[in-house]
C-alpha positions in Angstrom: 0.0 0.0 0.0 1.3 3.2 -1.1 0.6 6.3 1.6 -0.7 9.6 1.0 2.0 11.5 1.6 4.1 8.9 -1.4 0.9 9.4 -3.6 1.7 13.2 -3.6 5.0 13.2 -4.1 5.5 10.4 -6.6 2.3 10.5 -8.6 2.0 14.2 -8.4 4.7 15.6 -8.0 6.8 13.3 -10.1 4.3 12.5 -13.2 5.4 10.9 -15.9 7.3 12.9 -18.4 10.3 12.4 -21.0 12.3 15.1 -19.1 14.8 13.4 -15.9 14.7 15.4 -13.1 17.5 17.6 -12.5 20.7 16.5 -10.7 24.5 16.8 -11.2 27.8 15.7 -9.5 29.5 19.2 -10.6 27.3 21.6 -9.8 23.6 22.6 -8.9 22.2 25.9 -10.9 18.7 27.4 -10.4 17.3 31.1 -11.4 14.9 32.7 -12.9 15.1 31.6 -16.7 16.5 28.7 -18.1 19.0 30.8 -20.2 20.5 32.8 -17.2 20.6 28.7 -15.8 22.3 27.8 -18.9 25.0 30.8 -18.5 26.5 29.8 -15.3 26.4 26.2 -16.3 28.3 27.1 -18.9 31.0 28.8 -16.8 30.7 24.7 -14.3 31.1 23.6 -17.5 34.5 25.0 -18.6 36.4 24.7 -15.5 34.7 27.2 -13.4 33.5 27.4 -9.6 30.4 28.9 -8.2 31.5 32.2 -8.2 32.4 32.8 -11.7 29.0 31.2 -12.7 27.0 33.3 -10.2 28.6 36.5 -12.0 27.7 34.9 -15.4 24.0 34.4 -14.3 23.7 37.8 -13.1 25.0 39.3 -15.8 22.8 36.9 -18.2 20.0 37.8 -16.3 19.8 41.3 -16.4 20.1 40.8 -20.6 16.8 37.9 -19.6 14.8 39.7 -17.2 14.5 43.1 -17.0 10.6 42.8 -15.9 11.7 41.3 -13.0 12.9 45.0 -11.1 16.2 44.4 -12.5 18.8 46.0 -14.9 22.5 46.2 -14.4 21.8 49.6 -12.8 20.3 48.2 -10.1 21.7 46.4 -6.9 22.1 43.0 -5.3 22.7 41.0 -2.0 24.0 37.6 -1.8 25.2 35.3 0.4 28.1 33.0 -0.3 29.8 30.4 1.3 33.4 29.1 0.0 34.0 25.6 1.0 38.1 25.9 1.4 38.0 28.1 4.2 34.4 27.5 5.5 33.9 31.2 5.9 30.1 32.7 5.3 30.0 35.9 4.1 27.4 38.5 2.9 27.6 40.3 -0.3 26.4 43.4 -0.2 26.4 45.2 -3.6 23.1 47.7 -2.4 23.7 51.4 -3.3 24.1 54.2 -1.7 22.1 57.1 -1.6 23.5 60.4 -3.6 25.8 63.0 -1.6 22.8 65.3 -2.3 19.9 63.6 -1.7 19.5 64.8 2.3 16.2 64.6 4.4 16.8 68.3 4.1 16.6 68.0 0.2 13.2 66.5 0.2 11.5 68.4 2.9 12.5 71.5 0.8 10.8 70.3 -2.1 7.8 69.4 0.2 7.5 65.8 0.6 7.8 63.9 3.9 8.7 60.3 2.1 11.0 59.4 -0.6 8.9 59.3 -4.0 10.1 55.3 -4.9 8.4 53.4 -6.9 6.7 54.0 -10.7 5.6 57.2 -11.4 7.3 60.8 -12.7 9.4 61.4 -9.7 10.8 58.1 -9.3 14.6 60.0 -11.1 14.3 61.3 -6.9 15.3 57.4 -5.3 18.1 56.7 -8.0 20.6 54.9 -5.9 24.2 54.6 -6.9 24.5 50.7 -8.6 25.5 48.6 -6.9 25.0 45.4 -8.6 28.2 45.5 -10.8 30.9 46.1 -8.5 29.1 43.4 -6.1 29.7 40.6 -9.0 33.1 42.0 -10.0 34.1 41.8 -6.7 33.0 38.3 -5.8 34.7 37.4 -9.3 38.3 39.2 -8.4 37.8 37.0 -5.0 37.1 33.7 -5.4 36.5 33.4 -9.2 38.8 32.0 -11.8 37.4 33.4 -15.0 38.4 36.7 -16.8 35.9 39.5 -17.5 35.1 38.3 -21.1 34.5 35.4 -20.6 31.8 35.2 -17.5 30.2 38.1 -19.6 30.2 35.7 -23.2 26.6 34.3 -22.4 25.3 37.9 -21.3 26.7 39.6 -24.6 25.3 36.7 -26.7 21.7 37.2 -25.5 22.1 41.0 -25.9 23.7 41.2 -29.5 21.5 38.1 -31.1 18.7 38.3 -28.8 16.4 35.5 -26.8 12.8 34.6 -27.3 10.5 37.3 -25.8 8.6 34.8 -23.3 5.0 34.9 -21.8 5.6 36.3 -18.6 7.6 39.4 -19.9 5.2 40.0 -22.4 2.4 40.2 -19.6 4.4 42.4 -17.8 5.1 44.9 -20.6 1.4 44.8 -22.0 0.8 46.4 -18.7 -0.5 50.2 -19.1 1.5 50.6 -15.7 4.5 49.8 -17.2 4.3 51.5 -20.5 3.5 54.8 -18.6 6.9 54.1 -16.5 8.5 54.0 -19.9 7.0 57.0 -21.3 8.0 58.9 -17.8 11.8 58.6 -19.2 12.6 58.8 -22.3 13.5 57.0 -24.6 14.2 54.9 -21.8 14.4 52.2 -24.0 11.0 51.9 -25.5 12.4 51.4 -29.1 13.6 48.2 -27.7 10.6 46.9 -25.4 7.8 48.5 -27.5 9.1 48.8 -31.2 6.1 50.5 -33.2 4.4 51.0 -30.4 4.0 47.7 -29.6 5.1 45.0 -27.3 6.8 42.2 -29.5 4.8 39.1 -29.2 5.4 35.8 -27.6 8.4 33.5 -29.3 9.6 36.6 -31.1 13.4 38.0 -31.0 14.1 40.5 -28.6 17.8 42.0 -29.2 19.2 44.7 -27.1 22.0 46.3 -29.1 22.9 49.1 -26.8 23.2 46.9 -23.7 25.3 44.6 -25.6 27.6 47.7 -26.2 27.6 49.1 -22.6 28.7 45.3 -21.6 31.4 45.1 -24.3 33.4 48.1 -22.8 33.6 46.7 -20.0 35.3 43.6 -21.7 37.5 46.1 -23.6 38.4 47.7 -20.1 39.7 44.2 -19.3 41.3 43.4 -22.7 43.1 47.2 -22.4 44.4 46.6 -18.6 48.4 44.9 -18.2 48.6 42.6 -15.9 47.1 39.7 -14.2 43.1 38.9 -13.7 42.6 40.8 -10.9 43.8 44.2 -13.0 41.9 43.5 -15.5 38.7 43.4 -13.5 39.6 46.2 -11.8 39.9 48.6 -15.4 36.1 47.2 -16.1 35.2 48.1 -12.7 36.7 51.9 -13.5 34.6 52.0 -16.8 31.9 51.3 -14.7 32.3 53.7 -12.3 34.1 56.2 -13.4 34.6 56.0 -17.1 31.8 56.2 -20.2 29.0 53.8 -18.4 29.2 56.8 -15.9 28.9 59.7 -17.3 26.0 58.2 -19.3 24.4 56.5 -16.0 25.3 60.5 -14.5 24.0 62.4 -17.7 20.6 60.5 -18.1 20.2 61.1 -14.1 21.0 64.8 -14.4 18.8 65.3 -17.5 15.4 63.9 -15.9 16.4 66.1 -13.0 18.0 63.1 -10.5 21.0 63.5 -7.8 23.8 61.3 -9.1 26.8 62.9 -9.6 29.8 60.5 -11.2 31.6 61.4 -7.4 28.9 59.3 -6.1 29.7 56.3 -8.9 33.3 56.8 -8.1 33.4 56.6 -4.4 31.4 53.7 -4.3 32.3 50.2 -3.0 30.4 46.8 -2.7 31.5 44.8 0.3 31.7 41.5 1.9 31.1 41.6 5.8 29.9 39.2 8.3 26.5 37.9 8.5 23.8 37.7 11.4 22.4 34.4 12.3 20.3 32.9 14.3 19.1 29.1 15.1 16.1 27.3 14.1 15.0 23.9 14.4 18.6 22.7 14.8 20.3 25.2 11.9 22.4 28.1 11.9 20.1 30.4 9.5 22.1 33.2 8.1 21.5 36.8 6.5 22.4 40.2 5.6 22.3 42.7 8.3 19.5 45.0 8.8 20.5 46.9 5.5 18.1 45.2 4.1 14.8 42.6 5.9 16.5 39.5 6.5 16.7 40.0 9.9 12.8 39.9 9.8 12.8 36.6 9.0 15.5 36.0 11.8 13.2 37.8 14.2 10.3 35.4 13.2 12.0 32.0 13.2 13.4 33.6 16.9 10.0 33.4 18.1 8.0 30.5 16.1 11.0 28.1 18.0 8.7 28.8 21.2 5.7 27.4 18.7 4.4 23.5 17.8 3.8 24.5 14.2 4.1 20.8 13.0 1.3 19.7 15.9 -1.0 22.7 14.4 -0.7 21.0 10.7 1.0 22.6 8.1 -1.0 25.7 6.3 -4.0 24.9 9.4 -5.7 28.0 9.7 -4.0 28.2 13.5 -0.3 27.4 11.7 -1.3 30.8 8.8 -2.7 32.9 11.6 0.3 32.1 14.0 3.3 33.0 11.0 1.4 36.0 10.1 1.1 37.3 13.8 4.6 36.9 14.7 5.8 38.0 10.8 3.4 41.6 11.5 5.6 41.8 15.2 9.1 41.7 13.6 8.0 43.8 10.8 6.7 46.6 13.5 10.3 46.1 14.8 11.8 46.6 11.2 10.0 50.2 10.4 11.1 51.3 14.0 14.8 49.9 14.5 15.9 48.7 11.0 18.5 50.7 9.4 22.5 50.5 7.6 24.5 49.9 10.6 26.9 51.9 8.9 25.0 55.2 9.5 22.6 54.3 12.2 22.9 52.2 15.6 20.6 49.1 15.4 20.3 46.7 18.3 20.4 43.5 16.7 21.8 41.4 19.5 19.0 42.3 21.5 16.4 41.9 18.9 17.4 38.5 17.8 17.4 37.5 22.0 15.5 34.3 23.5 14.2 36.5 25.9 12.8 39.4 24.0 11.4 36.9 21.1 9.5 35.2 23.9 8.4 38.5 25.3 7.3 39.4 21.7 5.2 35.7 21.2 3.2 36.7 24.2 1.7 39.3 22.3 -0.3 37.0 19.7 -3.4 36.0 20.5 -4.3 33.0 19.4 -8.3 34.2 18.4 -7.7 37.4 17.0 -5.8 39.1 14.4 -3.9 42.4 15.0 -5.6 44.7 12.4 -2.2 46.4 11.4 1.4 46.9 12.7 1.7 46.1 16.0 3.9 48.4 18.6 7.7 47.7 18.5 9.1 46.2 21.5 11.9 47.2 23.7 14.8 44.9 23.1 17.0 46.7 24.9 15.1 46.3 28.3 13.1 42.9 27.1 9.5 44.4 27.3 7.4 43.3 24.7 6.1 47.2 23.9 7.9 49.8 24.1 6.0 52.4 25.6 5.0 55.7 23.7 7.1 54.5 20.5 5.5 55.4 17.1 6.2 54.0 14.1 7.6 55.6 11.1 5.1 57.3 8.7 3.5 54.8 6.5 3.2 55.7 3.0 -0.3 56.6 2.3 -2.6 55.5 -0.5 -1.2 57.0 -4.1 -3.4 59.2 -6.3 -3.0 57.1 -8.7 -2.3 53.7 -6.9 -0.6 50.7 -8.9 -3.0 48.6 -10.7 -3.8 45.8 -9.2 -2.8 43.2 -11.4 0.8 45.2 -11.9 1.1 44.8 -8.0 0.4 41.4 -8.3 2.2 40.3 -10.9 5.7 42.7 -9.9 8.6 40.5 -8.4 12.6 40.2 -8.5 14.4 37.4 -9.6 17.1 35.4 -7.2 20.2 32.8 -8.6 21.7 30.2 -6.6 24.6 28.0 -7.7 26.6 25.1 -5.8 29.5 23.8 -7.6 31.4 20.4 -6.7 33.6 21.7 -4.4 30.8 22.7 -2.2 30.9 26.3 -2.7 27.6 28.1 -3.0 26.3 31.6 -4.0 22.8 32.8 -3.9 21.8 36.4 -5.2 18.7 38.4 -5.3 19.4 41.3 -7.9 17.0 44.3 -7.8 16.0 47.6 -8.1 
């Protein structure tokens, strides 16, 4: 007799089909499109380790997916793990705000929140990008590969284009996103909308122009003396500081932004130490509270106190806990989050036995908090903090995002493993 649980998982799960499921003795690969899958296989495939095929994928994918918030102007966090020395380290290639863009900045023009997100003053959150100098970095670290070559696959899909596919066509075919377009341009409408249209489905879509922008950073590298490392280094400086600046800086400037090429030039990605914290027997790390994983940190903190499996998994009690405990360390992010390098954050205490059990008191197992909760006190273990309010919220937009673009709007994320046991996952946005 065959169980339930097998019947799910073999006859479900597992029908029959010509196609073998995936596996490999070299090296494990999973994104967001199987071309960006097939460009860091390609690097596992030729000799390379995990990092040089993460920096292939990313650099594929920005070519593959630019409807998923992500173009080589944008930025990226990652987490990587190299198996010779056992050290875990997070990547952090998110960029920095402008020299001039200063609380004192917006409140002169008025506005009490940063104007993110689609609409005509969206030129006011330009970060610098990060994303490059985060995989050029991790390449010049613990890749092996030059410049060109991680870049090939990338320059391949630019210059002779890839199929347009369904989900990208969805996306563009939204009036949302075609009004995002037309806030900036050309923006590159002639690519994603050529006579005014969106190509259709199975069609070619070539991107000449971003092929060019990632040839000079190959011809940086070719131009550089000197070992692997230099040569990375001279397509980081046209990045940065050379022609992909002054046109990143120009087109900023000219839609009225804040960049300034000081801003590209001063900038560095990093690796630095992650927080962790244990769950269920495993170390679970993240990136510091530059960005939300510690949210998840926060949760897992306090769901250790919880019998999820005697609940039943997706139970209405097991939904209704998660959610009541993911709302409590959210209410701590908008009140303590921040970049440690600019603001003090107390992330020993929040990620504390004490205070997460102090915060787990709070849900009530028969009603649902009907927004934010308070934050709590880490600091002296009480599970409010008294008299705290929590940053303003952004209100409802004139114009709010249509629903099915707000439904349909996501990122896209890489991991690879190779057979040495190394692994890098990324989650490039922005």
């Amino acid at each position: 007799m065959v169980r339930v649980a097998e019947v799910e998982h073999t006859d479900v799960n597992q029908a029959a089909t010509t196609r073998p499921a995936a596996q490999g003795t070299r090296g494990i690969v999973t994104s967001g499109h199987a071309l960006t899958t097939m460009a860091a296989v390609r690097m596992l495939l030729s000799g390379g380790n995990a990092f040089d095929a993460a920096v292939a994928a990313g650099f594929a994918a920005a070519v593959l997916e630019p409807t998923a918030s992500y173009t080589i102007a944008a930025e990226g966090v990652g987490m990587v793990y190299h198996a010779a020395s056992g050290e875990m380290l997070a990547l952090s290639g998110q960029g920095v705000a402008p020299q001039a863009q200063t609380v004192a900045y917006f409140r002169n023009l008025g506005l009490d929140r940063i104007p993110t997100g689609p609409g005509d003053r969206a030129h006011l959150s330009f970060t610098v990008p990060g994303v490059v100098d985060a995989y050029l970095l991790l390449l010049s670290t613990y890749g092996t590969k030059p410049v060109r070559e991680v870049l090939e696959p990338a320059i391949d899909y630019a210059e002779h284009g890839f199929p347009m596919y369904e989900y990208m066509h969805r996306m563009l075919s939204l009036a949302g996103a075609r009004e995002q377009f037309d806030c900036y341009p050309p923006g590159g409408a002639d690519v994603f909308y050529p006579d005014g249209e969106v190509p259709p489905v199975d069609s070619l879509l070539v991107q000449p122009q971003l092929g060019h922008t990632l040839r000079v950073l190959v011809d940086a590298e070719r131009a550089a003396s000197g070992a692997r490392r230099a040569g990375i280094e001279a397509a980081r400086r046209a990045f940065y500081e050379g022609e992909i600046a002054h046109h990143i800086v120009g087109f900023s400037q000219q839609v009225g932004g804040l960049l300034q090429l000081g801003d590209l030039a001063a900038y560095r990605a990093k690796f630095e130490a992650p927080i962790s914290a244990t769950f269920a027997g495993y170390d679970i790390c993240t990136q510091n509270t530059w960005t939300q994983g510690a949210v998840l940190l926060q949760a897992l903190k306090m769901l250790e106190h919880v019998d999820l499996r005697a609940m039943g998994h997706n139970s209405s009690a097991y939904i209704h806990t998660v959610t009541e405990v993911l709302k409590l360390a959210l209410a701590d992010r908008e009140f303590y989050y921040g970049d440690p390098d600019f603001v003090t954050v107390p992330i020993e205490a929040l990620l504390s036995p004490d205070y997460a059990q102090a915060r787990l008191q709070l849900v009530d197992a028969e009603r649902a908090s009907p927004g934010l909760p308070a934050p709590g006190d880490p600091l002296t273990g009480q599970a409010i903090r008294e008299g705290a309010v929590l940053p303003l919220m952004a209100a409802p937009a004139a114009a709010p995002v249509a629903p099915e673009m707000a439904a349909e709007e996501r990122t896209t994320h890489f991991s690879v493993v190779d057979g040495e046991g190394n692994m890098v996952c990324i989650t490039p946005s922005g």
